[in-house]
N, CA, C and O atoms as CSV, one atom per row, in Angstrom:
chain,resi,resn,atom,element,x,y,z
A,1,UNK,N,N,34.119,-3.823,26.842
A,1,UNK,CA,C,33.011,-4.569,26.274
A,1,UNK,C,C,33.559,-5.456,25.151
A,1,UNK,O,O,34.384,-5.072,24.322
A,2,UNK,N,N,33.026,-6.667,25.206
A,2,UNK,CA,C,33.702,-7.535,24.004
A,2,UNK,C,C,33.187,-7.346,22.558
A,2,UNK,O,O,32.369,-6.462,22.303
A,3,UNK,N,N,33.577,-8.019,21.799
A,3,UNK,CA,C,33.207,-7.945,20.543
A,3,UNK,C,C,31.581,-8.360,20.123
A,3,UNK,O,O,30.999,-7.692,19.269
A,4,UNK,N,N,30.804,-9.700,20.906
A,4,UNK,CA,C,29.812,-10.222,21.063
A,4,UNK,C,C,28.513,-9.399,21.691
A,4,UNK,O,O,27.308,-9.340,21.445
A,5,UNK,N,N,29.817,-8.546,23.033
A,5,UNK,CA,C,28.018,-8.056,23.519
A,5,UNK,C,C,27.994,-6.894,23.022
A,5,UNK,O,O,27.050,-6.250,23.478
A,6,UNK,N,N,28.785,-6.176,22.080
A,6,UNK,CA,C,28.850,-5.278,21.640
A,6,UNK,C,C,27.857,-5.659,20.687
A,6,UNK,O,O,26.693,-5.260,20.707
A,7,UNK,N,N,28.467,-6.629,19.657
A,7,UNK,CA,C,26.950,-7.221,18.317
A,7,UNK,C,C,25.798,-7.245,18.785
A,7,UNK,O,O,24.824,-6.738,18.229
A,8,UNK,N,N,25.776,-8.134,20.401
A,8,UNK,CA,C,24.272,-7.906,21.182
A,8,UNK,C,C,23.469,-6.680,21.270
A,8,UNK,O,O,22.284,-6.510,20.983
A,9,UNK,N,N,24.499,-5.714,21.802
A,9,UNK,CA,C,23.399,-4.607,21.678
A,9,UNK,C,C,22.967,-3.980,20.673
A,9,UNK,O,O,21.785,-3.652,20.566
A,10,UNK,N,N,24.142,-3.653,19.533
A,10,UNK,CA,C,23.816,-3.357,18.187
A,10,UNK,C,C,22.003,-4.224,17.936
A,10,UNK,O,O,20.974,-3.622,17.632
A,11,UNK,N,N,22.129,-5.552,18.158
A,11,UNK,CA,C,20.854,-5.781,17.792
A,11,UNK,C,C,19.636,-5.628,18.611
A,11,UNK,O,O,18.462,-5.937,18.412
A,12,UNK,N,N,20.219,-5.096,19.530
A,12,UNK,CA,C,18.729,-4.476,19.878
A,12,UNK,C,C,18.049,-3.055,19.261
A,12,UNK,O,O,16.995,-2.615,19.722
A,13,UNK,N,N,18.719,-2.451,18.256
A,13,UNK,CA,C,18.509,-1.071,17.845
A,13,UNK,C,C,17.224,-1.115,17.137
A,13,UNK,O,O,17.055,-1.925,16.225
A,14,UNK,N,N,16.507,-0.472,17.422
A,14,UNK,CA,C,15.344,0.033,16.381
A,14,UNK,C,C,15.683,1.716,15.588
A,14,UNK,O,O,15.683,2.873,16.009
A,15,UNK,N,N,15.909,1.157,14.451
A,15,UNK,CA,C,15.691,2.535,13.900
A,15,UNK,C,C,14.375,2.945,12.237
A,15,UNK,O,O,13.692,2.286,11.453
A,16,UNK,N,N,14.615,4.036,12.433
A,16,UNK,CA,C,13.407,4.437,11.977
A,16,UNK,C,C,13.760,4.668,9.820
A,16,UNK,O,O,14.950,4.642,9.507
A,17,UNK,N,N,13.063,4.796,9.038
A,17,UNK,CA,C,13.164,5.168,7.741
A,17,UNK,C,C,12.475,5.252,6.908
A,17,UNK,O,O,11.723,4.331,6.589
A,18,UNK,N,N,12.525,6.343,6.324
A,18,UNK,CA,C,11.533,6.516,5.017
A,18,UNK,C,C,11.288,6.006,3.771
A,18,UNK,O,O,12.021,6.220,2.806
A,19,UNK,N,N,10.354,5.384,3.747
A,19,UNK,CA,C,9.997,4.976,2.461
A,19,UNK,C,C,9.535,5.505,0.999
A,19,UNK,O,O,9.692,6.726,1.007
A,20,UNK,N,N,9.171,5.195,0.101
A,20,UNK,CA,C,9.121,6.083,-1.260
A,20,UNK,C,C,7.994,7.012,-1.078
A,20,UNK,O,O,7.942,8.085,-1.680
A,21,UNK,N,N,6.879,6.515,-0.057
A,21,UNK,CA,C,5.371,7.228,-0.551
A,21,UNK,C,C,5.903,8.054,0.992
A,21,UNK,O,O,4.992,8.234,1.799
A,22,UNK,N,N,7.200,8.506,1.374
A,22,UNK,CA,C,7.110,9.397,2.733
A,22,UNK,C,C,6.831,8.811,3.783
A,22,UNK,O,O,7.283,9.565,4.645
A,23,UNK,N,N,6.249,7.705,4.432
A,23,UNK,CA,C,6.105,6.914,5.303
A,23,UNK,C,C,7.044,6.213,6.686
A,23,UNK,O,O,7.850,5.284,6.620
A,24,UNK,N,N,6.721,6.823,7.633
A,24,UNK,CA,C,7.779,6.512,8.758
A,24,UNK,C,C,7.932,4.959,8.908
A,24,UNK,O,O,6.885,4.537,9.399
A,25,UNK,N,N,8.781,3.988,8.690
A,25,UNK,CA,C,8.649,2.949,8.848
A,25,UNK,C,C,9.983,2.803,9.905
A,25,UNK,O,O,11.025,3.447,10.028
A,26,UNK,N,N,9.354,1.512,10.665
A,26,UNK,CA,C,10.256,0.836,11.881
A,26,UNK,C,C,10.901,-0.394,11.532
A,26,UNK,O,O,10.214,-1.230,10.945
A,27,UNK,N,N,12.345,-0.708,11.839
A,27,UNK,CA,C,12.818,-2.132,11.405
A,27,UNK,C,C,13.964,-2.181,12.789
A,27,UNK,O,O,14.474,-1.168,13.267
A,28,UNK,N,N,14.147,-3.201,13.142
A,28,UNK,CA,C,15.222,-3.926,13.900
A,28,UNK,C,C,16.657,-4.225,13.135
A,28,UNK,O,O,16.789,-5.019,12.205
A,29,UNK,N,N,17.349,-3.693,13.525
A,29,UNK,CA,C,18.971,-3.760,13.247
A,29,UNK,C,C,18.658,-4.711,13.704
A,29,UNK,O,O,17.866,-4.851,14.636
A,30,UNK,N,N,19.410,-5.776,12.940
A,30,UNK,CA,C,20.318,-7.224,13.211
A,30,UNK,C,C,21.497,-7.261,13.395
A,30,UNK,O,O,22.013,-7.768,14.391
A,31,UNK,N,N,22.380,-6.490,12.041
A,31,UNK,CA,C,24.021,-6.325,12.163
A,31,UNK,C,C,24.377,-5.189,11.214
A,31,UNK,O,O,23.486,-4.905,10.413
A,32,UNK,N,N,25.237,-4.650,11.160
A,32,UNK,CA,C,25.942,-4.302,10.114
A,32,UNK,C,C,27.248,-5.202,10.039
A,32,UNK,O,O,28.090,-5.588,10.850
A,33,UNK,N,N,27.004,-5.358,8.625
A,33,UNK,CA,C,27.966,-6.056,7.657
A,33,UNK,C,C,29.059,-5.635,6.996
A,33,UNK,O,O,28.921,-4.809,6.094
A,34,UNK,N,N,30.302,-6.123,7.331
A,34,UNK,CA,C,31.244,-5.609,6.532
A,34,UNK,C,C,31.503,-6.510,5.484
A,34,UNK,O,O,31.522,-7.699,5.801
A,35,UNK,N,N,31.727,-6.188,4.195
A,35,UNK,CA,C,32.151,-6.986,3.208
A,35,UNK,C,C,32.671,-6.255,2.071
A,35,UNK,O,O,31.976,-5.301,1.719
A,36,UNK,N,N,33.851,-6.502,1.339
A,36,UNK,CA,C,34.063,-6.109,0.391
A,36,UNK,C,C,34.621,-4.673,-0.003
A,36,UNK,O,O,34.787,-4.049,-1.051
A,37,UNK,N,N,34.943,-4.334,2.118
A,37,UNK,CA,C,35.815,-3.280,1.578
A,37,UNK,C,C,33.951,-1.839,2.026
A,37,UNK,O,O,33.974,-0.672,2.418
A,38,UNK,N,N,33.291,-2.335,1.847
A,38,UNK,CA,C,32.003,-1.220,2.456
A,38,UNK,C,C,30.983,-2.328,3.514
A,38,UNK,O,O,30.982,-3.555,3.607
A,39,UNK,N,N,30.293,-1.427,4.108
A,39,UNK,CA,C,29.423,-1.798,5.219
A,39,UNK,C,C,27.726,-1.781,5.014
A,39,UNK,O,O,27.087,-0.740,4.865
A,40,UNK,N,N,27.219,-2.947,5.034
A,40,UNK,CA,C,25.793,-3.300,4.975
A,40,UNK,C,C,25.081,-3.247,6.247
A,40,UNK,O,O,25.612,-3.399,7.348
A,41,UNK,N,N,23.574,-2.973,5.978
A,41,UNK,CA,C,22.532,-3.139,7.291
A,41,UNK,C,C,21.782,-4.625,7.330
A,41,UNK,O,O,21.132,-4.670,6.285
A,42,UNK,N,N,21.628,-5.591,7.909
A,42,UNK,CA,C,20.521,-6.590,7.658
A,42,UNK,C,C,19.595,-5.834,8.723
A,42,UNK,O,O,19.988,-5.357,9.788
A,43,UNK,N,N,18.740,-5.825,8.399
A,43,UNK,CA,C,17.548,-5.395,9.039
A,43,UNK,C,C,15.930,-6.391,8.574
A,43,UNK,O,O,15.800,-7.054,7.545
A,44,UNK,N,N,14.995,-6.235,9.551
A,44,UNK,CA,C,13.842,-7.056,9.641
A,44,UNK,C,C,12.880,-5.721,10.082
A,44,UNK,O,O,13.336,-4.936,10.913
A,45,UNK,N,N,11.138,-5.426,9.322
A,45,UNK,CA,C,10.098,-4.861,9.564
A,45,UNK,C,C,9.526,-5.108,11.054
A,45,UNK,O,O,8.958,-6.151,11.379
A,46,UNK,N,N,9.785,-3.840,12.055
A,46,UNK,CA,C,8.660,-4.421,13.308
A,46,UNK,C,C,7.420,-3.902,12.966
A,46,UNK,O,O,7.038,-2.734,13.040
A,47,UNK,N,N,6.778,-4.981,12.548
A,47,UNK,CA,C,5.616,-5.546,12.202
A,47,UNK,C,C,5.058,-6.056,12.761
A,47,UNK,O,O,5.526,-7.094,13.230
A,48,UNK,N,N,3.286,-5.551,13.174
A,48,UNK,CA,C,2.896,-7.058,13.667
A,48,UNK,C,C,2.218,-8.117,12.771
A,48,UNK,O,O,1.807,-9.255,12.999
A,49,UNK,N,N,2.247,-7.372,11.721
A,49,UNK,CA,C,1.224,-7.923,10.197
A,49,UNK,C,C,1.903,-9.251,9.752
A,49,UNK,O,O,1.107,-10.172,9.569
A,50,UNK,N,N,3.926,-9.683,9.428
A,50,UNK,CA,C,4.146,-10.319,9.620
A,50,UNK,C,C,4.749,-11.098,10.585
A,50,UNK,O,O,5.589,-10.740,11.411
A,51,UNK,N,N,4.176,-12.378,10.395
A,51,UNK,CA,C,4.946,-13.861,11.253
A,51,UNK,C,C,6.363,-13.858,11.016
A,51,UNK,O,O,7.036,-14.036,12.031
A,52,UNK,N,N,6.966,-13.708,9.978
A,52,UNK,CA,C,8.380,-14.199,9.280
A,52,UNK,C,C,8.508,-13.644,8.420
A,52,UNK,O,O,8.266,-14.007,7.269
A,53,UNK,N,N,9.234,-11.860,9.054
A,53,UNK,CA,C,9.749,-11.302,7.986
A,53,UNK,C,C,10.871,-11.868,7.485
A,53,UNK,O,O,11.431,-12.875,7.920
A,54,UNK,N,N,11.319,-10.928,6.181
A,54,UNK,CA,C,12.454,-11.694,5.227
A,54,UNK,C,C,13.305,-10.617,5.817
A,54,UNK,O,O,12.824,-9.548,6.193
A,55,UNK,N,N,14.743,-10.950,5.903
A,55,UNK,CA,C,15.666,-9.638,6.190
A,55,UNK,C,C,15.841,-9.180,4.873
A,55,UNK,O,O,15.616,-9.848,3.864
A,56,UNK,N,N,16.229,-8.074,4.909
A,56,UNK,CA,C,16.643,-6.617,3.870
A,56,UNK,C,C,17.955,-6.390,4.129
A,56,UNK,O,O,18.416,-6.171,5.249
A,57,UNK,N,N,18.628,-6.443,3.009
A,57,UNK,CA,C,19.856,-5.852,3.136
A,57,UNK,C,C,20.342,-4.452,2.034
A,57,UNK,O,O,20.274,-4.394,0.806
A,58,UNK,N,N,20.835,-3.422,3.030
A,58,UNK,CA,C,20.997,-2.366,2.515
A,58,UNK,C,C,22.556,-2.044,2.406
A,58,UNK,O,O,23.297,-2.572,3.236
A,59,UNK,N,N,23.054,-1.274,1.506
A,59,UNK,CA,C,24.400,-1.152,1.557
A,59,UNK,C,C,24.330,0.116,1.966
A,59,UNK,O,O,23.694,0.962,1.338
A,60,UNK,N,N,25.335,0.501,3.663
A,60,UNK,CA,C,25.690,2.179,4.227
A,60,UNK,C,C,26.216,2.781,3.139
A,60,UNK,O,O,27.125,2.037,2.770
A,61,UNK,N,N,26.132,3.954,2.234
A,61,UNK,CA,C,26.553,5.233,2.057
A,61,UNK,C,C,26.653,6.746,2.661
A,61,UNK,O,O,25.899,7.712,2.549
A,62,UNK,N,N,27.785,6.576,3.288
A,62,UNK,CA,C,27.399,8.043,4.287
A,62,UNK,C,C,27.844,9.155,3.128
A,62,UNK,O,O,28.334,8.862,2.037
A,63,UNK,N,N,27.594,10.349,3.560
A,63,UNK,CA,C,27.413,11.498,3.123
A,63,UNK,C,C,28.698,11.900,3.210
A,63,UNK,O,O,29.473,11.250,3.910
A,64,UNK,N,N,29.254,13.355,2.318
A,64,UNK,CA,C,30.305,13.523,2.425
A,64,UNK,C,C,30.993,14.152,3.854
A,64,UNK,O,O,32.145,13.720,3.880
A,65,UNK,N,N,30.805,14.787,4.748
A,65,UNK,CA,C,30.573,14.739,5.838
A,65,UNK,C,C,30.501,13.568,6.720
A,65,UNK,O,O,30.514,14.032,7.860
A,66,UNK,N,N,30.454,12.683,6.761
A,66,UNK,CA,C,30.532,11.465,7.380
A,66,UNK,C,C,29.572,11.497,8.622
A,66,UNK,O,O,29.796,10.675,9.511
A,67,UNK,N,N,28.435,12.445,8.778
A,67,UNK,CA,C,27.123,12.524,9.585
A,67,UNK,C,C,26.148,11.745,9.788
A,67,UNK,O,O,25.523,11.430,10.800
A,68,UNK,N,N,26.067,11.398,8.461
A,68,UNK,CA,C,24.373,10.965,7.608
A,68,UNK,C,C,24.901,10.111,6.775
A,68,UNK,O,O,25.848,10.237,5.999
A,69,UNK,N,N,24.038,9.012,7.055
A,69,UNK,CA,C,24.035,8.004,5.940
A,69,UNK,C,C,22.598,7.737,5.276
A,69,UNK,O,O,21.458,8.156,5.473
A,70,UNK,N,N,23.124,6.959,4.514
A,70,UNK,CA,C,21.914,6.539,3.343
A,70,UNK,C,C,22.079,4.968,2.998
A,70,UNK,O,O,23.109,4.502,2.511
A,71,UNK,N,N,21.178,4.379,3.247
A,71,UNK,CA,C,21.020,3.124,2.788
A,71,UNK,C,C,20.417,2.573,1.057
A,71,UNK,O,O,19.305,2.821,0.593
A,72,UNK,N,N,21.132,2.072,0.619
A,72,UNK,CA,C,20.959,2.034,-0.727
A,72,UNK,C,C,21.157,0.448,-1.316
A,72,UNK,O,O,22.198,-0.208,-1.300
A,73,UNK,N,N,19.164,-0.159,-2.099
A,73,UNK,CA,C,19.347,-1.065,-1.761
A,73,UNK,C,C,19.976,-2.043,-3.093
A,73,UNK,O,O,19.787,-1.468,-4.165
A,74,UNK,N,N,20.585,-3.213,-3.219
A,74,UNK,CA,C,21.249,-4.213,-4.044
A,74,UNK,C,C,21.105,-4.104,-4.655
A,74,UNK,O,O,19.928,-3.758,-4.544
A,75,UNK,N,N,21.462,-4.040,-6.287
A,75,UNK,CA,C,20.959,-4.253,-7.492
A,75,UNK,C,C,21.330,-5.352,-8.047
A,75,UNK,O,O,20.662,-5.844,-8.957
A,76,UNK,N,N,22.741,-6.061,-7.475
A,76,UNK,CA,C,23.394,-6.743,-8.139
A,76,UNK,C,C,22.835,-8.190,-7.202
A,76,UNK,O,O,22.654,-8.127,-5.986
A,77,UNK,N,N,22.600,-9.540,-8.071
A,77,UNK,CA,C,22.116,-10.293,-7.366
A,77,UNK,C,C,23.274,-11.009,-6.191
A,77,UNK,O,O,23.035,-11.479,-5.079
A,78,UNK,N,N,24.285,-10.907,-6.756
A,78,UNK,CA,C,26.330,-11.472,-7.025
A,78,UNK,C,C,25.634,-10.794,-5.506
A,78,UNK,O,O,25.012,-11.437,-4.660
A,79,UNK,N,N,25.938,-9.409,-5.481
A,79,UNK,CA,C,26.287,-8.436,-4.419
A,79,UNK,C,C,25.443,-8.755,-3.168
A,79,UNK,O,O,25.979,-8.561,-2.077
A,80,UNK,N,N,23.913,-9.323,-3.218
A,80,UNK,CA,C,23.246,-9.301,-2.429
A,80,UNK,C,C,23.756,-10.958,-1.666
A,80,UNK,O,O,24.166,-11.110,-0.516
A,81,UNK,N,N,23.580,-11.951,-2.639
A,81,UNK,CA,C,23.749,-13.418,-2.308
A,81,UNK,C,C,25.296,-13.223,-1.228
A,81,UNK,O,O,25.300,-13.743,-0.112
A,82,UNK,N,N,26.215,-12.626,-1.610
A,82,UNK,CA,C,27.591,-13.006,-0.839
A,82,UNK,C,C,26.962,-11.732,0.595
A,82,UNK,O,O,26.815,-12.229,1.711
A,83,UNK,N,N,26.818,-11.023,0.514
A,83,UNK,CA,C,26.069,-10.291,1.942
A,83,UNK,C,C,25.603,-11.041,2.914
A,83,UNK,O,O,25.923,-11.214,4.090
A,84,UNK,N,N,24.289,-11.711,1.789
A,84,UNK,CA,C,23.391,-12.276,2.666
A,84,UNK,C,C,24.430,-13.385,3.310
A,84,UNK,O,O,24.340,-13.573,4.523
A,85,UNK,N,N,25.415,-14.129,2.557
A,85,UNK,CA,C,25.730,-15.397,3.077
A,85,UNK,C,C,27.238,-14.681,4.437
A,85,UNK,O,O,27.531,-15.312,5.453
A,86,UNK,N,N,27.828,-13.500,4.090
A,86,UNK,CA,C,28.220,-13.095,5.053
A,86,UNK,C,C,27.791,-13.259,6.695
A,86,UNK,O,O,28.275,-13.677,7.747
A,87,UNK,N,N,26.540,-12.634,6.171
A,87,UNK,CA,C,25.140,-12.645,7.183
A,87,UNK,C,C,25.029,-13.172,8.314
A,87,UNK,O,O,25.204,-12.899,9.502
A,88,UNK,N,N,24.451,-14.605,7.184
A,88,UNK,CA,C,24.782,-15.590,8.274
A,88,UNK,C,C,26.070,-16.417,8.973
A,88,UNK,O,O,26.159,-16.726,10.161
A,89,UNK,N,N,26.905,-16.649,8.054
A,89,UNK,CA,C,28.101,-16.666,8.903
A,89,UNK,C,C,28.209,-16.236,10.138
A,89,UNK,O,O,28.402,-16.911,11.149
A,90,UNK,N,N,28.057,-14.891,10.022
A,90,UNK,CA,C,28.518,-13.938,11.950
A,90,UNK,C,C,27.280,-14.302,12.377
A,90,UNK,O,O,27.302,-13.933,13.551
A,91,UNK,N,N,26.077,-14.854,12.153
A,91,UNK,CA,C,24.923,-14.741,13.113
A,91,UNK,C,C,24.379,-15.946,13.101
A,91,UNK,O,O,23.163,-16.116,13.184
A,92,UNK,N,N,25.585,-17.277,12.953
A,92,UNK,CA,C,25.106,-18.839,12.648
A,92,UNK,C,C,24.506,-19.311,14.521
A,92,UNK,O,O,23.526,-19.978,14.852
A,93,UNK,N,N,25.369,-18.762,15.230
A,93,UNK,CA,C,24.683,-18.963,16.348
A,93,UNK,C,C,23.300,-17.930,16.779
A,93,UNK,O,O,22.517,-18.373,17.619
A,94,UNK,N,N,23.097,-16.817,16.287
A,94,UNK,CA,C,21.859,-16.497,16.689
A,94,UNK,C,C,20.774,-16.588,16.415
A,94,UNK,O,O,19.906,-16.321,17.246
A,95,UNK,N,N,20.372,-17.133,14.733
A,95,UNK,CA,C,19.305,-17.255,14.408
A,95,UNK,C,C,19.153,-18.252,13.359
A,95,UNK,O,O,20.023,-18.236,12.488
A,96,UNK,N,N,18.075,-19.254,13.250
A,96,UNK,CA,C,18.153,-20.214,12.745
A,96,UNK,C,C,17.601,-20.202,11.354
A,96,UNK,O,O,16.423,-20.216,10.996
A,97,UNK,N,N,18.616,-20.174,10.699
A,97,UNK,CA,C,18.429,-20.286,9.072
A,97,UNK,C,C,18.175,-21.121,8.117
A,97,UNK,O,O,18.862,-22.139,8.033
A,98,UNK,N,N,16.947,-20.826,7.028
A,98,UNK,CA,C,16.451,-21.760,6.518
A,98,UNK,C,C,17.275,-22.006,5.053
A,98,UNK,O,O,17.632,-21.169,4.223
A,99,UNK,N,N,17.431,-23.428,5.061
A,99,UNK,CA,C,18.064,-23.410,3.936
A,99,UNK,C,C,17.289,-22.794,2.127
A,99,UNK,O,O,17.990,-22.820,1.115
């Protein structure tokens, strides 16, 4: 399998996560991101409430065990802006980005 349809299927993943008030929420994997030496999620809400969600980017922390991860989100603006622009780089052909 190549490198591409491998990214392809990655984005078809739906996975599931909890939110602060306990709440099962659903989002669409887009990619995981490597940058900087650790690995990010861009992910989008399947929603039908919105037209044009915003992507979310989470930074992977797995567990010591290397089982379970935890997504943990940006604090740093530096940290989020070079992600996001990672982002799009690897996904300039799949989705059309607004400046």
């Amino acid at each position: 399998m190549s490198n591409q349809e491998n990214h392809n299927e990655e984005m078809n993943s739906i996975i599931s996560l909890t939110d602060e008030q306990g709440n099962e929420v659903q989002f669409e994997l887009l990619d995981v991101v490597p940058y900087g030496g650790k690995e990010y999620i861009a992910i989008i809400p399947v929603s039908e409430e919105e037209d044009d969600p915003m992507v979310q980017l989470y930074r992977i922390v797995p567990d010591e065990s290397g089982e379970t991860e935890t997504y943990v989100g940006l604090e740093s603006e530096e940290e989020l802006e070079a992600v996001y622009h990672e982002f799009q780089n690897r996904n300039a052909d799949l989705f059309d980005f607004e400046d």
